[in-house]
Backbone of each chain as nested JSON, in Angstrom:
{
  "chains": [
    {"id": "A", "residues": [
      {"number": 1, "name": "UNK", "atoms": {"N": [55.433, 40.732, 117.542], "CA": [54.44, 41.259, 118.487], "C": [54.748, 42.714, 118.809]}},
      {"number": 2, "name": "UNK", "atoms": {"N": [53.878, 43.623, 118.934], "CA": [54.279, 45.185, 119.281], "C": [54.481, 45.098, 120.928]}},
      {"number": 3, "name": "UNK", "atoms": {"N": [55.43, 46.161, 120.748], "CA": [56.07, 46.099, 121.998], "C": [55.764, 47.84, 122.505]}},
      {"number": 4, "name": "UNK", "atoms": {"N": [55.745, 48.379, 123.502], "CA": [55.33, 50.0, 124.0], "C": [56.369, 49.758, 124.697]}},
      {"number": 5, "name": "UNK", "atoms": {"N": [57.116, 50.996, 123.863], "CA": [57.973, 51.856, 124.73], "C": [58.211, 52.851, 125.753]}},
      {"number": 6, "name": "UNK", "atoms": {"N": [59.106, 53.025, 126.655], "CA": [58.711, 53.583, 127.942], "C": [59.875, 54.508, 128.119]}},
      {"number": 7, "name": "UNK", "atoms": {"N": [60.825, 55.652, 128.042], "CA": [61.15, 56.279, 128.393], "C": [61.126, 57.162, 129.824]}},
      {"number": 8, "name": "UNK", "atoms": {"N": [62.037, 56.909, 130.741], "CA": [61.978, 57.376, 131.848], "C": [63.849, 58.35, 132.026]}},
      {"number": 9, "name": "UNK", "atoms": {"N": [63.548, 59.602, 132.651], "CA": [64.745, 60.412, 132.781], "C": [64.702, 61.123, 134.1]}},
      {"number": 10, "name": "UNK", "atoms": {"N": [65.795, 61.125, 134.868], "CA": [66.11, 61.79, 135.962], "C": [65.358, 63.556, 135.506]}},
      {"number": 11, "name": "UNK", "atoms": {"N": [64.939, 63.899, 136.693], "CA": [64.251, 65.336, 136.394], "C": [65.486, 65.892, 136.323]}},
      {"number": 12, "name": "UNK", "atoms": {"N": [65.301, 67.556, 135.907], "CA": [66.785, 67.678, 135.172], "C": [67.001, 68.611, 136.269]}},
      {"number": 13, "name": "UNK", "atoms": {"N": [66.634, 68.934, 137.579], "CA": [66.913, 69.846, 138.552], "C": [67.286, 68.543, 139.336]}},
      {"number": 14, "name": "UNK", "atoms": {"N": [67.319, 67.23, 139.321], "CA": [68.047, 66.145, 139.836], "C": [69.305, 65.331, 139.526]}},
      {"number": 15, "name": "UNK", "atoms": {"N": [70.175, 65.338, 140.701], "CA": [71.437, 65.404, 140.059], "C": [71.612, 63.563, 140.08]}},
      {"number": 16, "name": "UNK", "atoms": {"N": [72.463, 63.439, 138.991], "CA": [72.259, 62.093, 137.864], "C": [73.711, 61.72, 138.158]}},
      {"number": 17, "name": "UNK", "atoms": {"N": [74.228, 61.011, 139.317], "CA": [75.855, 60.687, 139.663], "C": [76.216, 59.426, 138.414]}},
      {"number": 18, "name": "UNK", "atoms": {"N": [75.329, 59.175, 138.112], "CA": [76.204, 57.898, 136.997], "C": [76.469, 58.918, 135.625]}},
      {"number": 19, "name": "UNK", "atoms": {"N": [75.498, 59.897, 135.318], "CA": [75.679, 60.972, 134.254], "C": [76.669, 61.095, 134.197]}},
      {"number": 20, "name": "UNK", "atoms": {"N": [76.821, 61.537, 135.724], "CA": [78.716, 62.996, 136.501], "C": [79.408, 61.688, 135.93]}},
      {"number": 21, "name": "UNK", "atoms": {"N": [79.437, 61.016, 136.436], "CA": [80.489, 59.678, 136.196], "C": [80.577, 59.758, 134.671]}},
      {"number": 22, "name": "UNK", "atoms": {"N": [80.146, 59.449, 133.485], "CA": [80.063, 59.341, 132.288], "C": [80.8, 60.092, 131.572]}},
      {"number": 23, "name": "UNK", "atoms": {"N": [80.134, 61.352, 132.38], "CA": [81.002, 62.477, 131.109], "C": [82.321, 62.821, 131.793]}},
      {"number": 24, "name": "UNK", "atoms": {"N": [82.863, 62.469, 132.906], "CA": [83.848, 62.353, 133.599], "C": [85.081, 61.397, 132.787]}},
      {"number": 25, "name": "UNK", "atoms": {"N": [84.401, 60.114, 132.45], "CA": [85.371, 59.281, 131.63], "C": [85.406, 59.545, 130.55]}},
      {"number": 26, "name": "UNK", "atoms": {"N": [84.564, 59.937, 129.603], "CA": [84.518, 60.137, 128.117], "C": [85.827, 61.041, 127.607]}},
      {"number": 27, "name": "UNK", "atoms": {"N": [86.328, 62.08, 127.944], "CA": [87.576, 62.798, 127.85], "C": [89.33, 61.755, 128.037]}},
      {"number": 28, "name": "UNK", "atoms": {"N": [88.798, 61.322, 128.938], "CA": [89.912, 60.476, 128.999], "C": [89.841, 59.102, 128.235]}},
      {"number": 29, "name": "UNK", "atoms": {"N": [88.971, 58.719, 127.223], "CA": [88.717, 57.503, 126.168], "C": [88.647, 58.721, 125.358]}},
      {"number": 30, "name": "UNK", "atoms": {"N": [88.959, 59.426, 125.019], "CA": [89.296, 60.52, 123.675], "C": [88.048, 61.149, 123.164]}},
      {"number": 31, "name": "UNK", "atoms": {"N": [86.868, 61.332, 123.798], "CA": [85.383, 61.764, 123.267], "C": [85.509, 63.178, 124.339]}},
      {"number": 32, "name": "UNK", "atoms": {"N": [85.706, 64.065, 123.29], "CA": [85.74, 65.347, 124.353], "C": [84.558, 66.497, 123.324]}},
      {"number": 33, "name": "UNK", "atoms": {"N": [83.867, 65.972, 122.953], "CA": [82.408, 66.447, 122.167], "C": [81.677, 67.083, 122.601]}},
      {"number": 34, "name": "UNK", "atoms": {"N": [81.264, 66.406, 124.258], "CA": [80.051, 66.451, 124.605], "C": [80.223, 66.897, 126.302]}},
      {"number": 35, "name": "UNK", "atoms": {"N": [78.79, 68.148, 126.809], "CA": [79.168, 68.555, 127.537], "C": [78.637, 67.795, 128.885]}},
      {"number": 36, "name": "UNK", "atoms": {"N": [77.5, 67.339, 129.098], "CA": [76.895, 67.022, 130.086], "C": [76.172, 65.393, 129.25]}},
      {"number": 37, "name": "UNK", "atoms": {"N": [75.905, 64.293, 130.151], "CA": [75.168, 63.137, 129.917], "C": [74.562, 63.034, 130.941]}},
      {"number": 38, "name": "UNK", "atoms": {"N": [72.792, 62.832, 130.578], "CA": [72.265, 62.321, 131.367], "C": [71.915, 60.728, 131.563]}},
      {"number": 39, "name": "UNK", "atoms": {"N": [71.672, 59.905, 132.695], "CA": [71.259, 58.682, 132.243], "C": [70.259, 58.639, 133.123]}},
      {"number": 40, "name": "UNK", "atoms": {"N": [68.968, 57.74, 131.665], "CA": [67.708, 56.957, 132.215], "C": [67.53, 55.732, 132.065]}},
      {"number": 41, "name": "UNK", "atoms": {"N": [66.556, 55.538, 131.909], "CA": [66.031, 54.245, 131.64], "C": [65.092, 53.993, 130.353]}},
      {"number": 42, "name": "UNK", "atoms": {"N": [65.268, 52.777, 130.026], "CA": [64.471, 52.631, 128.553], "C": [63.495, 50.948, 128.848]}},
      {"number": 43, "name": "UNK", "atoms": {"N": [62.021, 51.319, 128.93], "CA": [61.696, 50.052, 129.208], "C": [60.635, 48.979, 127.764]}},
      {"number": 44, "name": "UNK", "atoms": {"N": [60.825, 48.042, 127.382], "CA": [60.282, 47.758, 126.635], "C": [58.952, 46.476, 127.067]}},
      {"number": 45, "name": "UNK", "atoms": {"N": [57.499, 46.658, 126.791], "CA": [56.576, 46.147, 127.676], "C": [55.966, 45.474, 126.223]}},
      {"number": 46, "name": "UNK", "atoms": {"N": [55.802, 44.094, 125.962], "CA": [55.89, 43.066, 124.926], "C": [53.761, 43.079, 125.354]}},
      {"number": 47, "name": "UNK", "atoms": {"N": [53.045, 43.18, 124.193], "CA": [51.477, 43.118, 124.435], "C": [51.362, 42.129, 123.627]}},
      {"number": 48, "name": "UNK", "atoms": {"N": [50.533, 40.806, 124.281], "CA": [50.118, 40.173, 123.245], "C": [48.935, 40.802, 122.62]}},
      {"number": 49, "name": "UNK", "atoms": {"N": [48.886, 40.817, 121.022], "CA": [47.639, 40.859, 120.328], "C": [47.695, 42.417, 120.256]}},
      {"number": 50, "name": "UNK", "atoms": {"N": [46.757, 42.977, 119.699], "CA": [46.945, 44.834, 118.993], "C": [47.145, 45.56, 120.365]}},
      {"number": 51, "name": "UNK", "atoms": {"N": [47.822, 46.683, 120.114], "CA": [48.043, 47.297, 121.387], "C": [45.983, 48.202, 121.345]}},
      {"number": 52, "name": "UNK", "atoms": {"N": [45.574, 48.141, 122.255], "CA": [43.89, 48.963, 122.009], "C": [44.78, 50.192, 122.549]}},
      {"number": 53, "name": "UNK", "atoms": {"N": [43.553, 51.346, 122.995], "CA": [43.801, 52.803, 123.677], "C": [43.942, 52.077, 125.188]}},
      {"number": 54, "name": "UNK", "atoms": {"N": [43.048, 50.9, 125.227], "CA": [42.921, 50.968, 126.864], "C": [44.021, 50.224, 127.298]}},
      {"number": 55, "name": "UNK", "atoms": {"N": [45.313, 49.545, 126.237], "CA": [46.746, 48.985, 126.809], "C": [47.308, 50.011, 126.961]}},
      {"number": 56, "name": "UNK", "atoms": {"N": [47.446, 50.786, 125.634], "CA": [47.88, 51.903, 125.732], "C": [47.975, 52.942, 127.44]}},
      {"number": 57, "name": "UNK", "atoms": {"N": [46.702, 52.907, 127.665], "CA": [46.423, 54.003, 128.898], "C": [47.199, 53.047, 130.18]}},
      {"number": 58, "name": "UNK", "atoms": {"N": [46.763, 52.172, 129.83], "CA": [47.352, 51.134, 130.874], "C": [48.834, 51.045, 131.188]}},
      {"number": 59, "name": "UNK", "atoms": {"N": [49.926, 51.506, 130.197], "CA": [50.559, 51.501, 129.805], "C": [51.523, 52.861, 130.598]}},
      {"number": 60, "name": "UNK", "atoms": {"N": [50.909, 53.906, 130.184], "CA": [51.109, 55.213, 130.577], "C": [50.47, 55.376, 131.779]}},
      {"number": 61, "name": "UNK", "atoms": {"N": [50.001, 54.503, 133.086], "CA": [49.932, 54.474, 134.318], "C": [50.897, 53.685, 134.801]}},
      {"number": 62, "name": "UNK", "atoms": {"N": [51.395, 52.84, 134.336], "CA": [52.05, 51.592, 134.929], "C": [53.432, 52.359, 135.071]}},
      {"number": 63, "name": "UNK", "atoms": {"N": [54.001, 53.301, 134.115], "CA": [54.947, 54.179, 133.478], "C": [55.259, 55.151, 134.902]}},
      {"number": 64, "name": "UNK", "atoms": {"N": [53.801, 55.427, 135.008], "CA": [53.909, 56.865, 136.227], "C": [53.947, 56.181, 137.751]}},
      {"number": 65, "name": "UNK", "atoms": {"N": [53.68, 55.181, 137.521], "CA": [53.309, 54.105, 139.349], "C": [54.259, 53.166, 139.37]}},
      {"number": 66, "name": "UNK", "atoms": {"N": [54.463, 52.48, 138.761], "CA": [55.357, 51.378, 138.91], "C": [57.66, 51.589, 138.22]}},
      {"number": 67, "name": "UNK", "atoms": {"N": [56.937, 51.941, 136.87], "CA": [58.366, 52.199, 135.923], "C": [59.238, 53.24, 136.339]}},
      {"number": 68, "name": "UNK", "atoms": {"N": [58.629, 54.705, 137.127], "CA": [59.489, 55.321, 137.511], "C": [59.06, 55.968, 138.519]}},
      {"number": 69, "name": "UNK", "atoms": {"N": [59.851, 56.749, 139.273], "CA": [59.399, 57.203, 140.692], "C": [59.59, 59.038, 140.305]}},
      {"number": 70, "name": "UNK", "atoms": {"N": [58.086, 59.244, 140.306], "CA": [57.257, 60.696, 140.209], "C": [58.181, 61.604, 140.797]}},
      {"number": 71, "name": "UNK", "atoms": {"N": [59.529, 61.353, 142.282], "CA": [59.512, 62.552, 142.875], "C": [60.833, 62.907, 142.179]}},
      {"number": 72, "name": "UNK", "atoms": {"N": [61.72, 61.433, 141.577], "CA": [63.034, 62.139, 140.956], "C": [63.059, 61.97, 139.827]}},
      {"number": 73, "name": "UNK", "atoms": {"N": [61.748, 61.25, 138.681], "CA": [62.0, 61.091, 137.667], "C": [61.156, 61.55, 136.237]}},
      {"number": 74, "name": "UNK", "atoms": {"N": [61.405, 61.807, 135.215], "CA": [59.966, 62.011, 134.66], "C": [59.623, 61.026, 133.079]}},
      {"number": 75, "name": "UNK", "atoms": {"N": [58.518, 60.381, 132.994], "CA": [58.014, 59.571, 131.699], "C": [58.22, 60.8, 130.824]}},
      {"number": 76, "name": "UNK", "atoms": {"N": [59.003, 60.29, 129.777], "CA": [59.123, 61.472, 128.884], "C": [58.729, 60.78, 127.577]}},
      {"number": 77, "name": "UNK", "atoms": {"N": [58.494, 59.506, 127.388], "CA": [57.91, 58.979, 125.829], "C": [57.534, 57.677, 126.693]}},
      {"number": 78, "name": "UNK", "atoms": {"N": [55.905, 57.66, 125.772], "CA": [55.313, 56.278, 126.362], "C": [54.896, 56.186, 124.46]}},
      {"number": 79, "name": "UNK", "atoms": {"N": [55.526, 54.942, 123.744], "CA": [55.139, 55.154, 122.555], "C": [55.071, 53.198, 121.861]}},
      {"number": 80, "name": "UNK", "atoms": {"N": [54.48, 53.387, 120.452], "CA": [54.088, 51.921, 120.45], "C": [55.2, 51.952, 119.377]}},
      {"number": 81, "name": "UNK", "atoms": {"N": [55.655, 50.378, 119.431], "CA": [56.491, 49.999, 118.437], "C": [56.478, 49.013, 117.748]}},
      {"number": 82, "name": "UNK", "atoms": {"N": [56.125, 48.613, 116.306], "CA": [55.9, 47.745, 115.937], "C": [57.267, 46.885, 115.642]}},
      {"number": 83, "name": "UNK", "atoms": {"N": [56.643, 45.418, 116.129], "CA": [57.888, 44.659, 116.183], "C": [58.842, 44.112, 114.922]}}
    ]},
    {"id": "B", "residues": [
      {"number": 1, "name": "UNK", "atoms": {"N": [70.364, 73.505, 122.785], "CA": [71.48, 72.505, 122.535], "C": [71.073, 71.488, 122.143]}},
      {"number": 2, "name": "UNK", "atoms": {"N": [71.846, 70.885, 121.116], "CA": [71.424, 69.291, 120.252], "C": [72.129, 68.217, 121.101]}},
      {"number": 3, "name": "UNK", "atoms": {"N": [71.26, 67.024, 121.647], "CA": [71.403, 66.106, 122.118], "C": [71.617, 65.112, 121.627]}},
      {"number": 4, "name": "UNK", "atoms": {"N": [72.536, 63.82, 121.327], "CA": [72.215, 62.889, 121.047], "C": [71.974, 61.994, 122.064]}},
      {"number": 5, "name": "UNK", "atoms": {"N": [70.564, 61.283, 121.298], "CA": [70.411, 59.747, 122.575], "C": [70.843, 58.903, 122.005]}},
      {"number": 6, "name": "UNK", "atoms": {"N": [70.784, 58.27, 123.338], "CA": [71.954, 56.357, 123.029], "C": [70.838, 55.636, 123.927]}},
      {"number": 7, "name": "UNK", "atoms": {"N": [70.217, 54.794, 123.105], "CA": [69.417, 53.42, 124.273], "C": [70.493, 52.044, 123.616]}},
      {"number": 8, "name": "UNK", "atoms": {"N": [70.409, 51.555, 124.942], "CA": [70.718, 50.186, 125.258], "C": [69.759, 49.171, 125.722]}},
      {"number": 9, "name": "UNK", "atoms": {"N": [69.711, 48.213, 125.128], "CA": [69.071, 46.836, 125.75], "C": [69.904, 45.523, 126.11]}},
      {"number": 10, "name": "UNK", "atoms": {"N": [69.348, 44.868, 126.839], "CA": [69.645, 43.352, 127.267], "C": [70.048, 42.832, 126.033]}},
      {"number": 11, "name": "UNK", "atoms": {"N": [71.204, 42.383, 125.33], "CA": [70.78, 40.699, 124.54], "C": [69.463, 40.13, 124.674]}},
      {"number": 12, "name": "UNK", "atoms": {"N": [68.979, 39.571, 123.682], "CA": [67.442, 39.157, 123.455], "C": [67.721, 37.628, 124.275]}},
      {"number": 13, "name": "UNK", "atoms": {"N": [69.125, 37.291, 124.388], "CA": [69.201, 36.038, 124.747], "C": [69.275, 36.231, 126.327]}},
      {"number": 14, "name": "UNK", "atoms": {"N": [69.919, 37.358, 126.613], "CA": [70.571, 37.173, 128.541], "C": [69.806, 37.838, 129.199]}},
      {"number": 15, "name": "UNK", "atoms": {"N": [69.424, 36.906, 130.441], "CA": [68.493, 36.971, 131.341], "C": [68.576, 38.802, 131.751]}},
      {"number": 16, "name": "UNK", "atoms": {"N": [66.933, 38.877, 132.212], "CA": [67.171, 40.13, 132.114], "C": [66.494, 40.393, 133.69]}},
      {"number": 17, "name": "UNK", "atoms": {"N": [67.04, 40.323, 135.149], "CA": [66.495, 40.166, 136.527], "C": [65.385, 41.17, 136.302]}},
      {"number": 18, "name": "UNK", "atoms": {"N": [65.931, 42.534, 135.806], "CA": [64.88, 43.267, 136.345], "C": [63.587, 43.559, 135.536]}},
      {"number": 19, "name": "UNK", "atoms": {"N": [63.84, 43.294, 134.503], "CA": [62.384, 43.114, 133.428], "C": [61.779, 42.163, 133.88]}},
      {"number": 20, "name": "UNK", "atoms": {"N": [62.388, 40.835, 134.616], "CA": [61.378, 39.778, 135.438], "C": [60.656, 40.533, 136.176]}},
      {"number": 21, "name": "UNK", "atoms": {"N": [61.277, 41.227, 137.584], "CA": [60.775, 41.9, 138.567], "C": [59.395, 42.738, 138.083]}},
      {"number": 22, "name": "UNK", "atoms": {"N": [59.541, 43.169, 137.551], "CA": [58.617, 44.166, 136.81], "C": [57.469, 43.412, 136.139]}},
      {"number": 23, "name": "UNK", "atoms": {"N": [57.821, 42.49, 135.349], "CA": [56.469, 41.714, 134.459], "C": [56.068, 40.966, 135.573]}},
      {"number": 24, "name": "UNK", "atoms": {"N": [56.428, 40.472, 136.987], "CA": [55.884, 39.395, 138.021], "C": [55.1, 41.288, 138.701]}},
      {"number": 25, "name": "UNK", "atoms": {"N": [55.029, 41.965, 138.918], "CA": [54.718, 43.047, 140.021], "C": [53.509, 43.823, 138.556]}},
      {"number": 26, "name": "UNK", "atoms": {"N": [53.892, 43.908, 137.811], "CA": [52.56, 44.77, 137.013], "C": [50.761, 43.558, 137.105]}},
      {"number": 27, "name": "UNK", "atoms": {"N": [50.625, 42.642, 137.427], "CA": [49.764, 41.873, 137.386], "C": [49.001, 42.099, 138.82]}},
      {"number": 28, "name": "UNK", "atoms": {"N": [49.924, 42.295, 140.035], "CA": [49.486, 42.389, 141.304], "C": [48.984, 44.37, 141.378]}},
      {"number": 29, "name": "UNK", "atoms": {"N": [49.164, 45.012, 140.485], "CA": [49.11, 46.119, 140.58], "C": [47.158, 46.275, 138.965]}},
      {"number": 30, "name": "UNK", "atoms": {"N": [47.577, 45.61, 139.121], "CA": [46.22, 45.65, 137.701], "C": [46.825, 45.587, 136.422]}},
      {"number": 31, "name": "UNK", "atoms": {"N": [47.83, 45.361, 136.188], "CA": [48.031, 45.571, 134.83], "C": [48.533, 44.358, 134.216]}},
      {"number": 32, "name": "UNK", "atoms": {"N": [47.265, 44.089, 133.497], "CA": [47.394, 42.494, 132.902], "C": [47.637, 42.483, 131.266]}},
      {"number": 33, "name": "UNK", "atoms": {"N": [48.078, 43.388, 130.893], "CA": [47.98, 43.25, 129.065], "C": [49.454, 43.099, 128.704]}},
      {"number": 34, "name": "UNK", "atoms": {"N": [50.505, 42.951, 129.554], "CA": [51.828, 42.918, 129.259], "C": [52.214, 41.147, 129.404]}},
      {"number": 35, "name": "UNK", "atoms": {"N": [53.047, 40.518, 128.445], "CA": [53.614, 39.536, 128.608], "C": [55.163, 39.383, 128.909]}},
      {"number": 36, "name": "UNK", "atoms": {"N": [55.557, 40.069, 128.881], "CA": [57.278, 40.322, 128.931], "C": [57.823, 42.101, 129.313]}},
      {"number": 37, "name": "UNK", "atoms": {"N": [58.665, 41.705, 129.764], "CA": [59.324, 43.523, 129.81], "C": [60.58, 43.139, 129.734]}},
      {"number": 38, "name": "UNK", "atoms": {"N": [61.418, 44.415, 129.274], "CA": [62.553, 44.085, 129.245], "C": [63.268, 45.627, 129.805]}},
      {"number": 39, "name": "UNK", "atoms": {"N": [64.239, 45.832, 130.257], "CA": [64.933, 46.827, 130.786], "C": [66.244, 47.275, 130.654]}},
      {"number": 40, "name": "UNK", "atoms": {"N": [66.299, 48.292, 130.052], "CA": [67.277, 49.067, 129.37], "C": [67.9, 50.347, 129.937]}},
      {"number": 41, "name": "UNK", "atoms": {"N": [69.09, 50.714, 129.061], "CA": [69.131, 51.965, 129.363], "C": [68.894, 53.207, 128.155]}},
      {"number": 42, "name": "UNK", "atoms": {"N": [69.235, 54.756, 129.069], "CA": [68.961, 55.134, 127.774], "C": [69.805, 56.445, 128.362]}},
      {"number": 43, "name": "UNK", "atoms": {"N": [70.604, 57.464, 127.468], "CA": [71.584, 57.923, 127.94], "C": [71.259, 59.043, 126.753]}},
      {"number": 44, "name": "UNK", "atoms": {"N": [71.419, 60.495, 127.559], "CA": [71.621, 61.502, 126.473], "C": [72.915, 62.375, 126.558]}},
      {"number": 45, "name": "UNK", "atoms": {"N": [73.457, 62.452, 125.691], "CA": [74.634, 63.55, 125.713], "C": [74.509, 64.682, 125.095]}},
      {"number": 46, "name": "UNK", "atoms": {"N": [74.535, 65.577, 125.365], "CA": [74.773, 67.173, 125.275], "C": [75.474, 67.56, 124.59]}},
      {"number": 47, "name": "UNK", "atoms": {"N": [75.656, 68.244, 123.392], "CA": [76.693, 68.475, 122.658], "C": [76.734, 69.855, 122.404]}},
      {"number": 48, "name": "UNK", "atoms": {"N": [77.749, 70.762, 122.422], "CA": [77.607, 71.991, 122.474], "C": [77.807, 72.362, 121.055]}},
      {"number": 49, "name": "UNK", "atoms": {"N": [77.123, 72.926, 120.347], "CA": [77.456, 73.489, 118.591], "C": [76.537, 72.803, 118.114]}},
      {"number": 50, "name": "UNK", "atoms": {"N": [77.564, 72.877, 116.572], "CA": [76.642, 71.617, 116.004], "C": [77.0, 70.223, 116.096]}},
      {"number": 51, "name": "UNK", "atoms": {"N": [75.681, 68.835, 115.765], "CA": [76.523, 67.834, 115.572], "C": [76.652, 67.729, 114.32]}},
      {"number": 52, "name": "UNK", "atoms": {"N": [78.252, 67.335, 114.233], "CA": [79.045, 67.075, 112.932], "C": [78.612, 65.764, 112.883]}},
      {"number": 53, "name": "UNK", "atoms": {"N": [79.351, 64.908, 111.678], "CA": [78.979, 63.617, 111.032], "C": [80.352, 62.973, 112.228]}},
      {"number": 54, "name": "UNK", "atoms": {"N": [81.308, 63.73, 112.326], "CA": [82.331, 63.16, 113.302], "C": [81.975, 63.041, 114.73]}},
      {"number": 55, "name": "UNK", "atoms": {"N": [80.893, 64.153, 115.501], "CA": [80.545, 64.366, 116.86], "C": [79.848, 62.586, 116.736]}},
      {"number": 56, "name": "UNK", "atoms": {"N": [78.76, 62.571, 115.984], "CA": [78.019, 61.193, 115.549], "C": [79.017, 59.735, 115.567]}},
      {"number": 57, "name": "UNK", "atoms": {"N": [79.887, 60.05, 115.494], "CA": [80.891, 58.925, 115.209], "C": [81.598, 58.553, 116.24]}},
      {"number": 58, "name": "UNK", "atoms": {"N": [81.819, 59.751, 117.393], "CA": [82.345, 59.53, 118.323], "C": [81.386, 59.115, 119.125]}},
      {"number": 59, "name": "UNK", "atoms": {"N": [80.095, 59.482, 119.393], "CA": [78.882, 59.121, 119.921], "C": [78.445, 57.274, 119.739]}},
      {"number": 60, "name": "UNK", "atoms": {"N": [78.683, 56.903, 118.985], "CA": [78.552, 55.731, 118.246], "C": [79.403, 54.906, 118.968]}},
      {"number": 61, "name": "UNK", "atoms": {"N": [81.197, 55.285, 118.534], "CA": [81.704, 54.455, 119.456], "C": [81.707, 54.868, 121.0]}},
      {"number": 62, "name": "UNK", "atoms": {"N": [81.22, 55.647, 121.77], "CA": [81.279, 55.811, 122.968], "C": [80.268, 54.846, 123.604]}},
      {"number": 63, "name": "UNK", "atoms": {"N": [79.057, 54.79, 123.06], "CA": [78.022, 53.829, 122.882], "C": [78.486, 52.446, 123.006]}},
      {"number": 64, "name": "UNK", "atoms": {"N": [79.385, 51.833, 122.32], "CA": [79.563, 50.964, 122.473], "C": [80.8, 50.512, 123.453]}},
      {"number": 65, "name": "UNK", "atoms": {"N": [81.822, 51.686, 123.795], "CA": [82.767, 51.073, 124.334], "C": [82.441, 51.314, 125.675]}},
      {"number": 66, "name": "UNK", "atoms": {"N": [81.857, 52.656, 126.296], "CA": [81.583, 52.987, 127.319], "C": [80.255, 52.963, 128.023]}},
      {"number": 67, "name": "UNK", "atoms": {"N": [79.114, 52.975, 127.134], "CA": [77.875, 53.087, 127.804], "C": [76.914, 51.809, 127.446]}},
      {"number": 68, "name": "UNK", "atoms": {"N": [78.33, 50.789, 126.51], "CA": [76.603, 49.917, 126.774], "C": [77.893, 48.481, 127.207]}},
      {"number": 69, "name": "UNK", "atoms": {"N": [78.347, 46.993, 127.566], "CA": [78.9, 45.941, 127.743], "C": [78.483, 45.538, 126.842]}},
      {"number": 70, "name": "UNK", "atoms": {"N": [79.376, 45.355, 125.723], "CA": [79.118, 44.655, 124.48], "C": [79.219, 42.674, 124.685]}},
      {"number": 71, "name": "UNK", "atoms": {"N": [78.979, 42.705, 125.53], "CA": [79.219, 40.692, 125.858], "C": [77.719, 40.609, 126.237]}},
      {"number": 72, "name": "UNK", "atoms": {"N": [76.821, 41.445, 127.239], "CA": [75.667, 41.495, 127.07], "C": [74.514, 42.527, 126.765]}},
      {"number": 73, "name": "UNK", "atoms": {"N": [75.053, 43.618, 126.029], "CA": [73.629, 44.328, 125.662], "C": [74.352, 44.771, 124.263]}},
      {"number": 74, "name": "UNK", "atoms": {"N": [72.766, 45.231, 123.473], "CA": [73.002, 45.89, 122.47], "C": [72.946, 47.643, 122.61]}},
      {"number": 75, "name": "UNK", "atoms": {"N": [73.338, 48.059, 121.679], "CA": [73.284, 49.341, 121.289], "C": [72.291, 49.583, 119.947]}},
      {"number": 76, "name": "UNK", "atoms": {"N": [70.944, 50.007, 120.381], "CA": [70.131, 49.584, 119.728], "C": [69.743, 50.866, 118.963]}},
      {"number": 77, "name": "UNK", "atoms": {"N": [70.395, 52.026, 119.269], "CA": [69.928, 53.352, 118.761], "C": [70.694, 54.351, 118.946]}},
      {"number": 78, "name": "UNK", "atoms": {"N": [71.135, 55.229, 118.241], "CA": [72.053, 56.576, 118.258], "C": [71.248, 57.364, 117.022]}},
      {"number": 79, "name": "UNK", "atoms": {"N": [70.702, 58.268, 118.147], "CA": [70.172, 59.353, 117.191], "C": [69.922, 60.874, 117.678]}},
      {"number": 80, "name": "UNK", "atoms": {"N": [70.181, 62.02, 116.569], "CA": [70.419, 63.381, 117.108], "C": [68.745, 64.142, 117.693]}},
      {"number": 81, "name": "UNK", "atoms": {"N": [68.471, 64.94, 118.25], "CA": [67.566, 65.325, 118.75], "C": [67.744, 66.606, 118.977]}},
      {"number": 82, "name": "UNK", "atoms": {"N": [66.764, 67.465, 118.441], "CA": [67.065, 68.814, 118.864], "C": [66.643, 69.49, 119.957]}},
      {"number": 83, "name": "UNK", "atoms": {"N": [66.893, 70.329, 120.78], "CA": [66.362, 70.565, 122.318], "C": [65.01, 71.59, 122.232]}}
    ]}
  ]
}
């Protein structure tokens, strides 16, 4: 069944304490690569039957109202995935 | 700067509270074309230079040892992204 993917990320002028935390430990487990991590969220929304435009749209509201919160976060991929 | 992302998901098998929460609350809000959700994470790291085939490797296992609980989620994706 296709499933729409949902990408949601802390705005990047918002500060991301599980990020700070992340790249905080990574040096000390021997990963000293990388400078900054952000963390979001990844949501996967299961449609029965073809995804139309109007799941789709449906999809990319539910994303902006419900999946993430507009004032600290931003939908950065609303995309379809075949299963 | 080149980013790599890391998403994580639930085990397909272990209960997933907050993808419930979400598929019971999108129906009372109008949005009836979803049968399931599931809820993940999704994590980007920052890498300063280039990524090497080794930066990738360390990314990979960081993925698994640090950013995702390998008893219940997968590591469903590691891939480079350019900014």
């Amino acid at each position: 069944m296709p499933r729409i993917v949902v990408d949601v990320m802390p705005k990047p002028e918002i500060l991301d304490p599980q990020g700070k935390a992340i790249v905080g430990a990574l040096p000390r487990l021997g990963f000293t690569s990388f400078s900054s991590v952000r963390q979001g969220k990844r949501f996967e929304l299961t449609v029965d039957g073809e995804v139309t435009e109007e799941i789709l749209a449906q999809a990319r509201d539910a994303a902006e109202t419900l999946l993430s919160n507009p004032v600290i976060e931003d939908v950065i991929n609303v995309e379809v995935v075949e299963a």
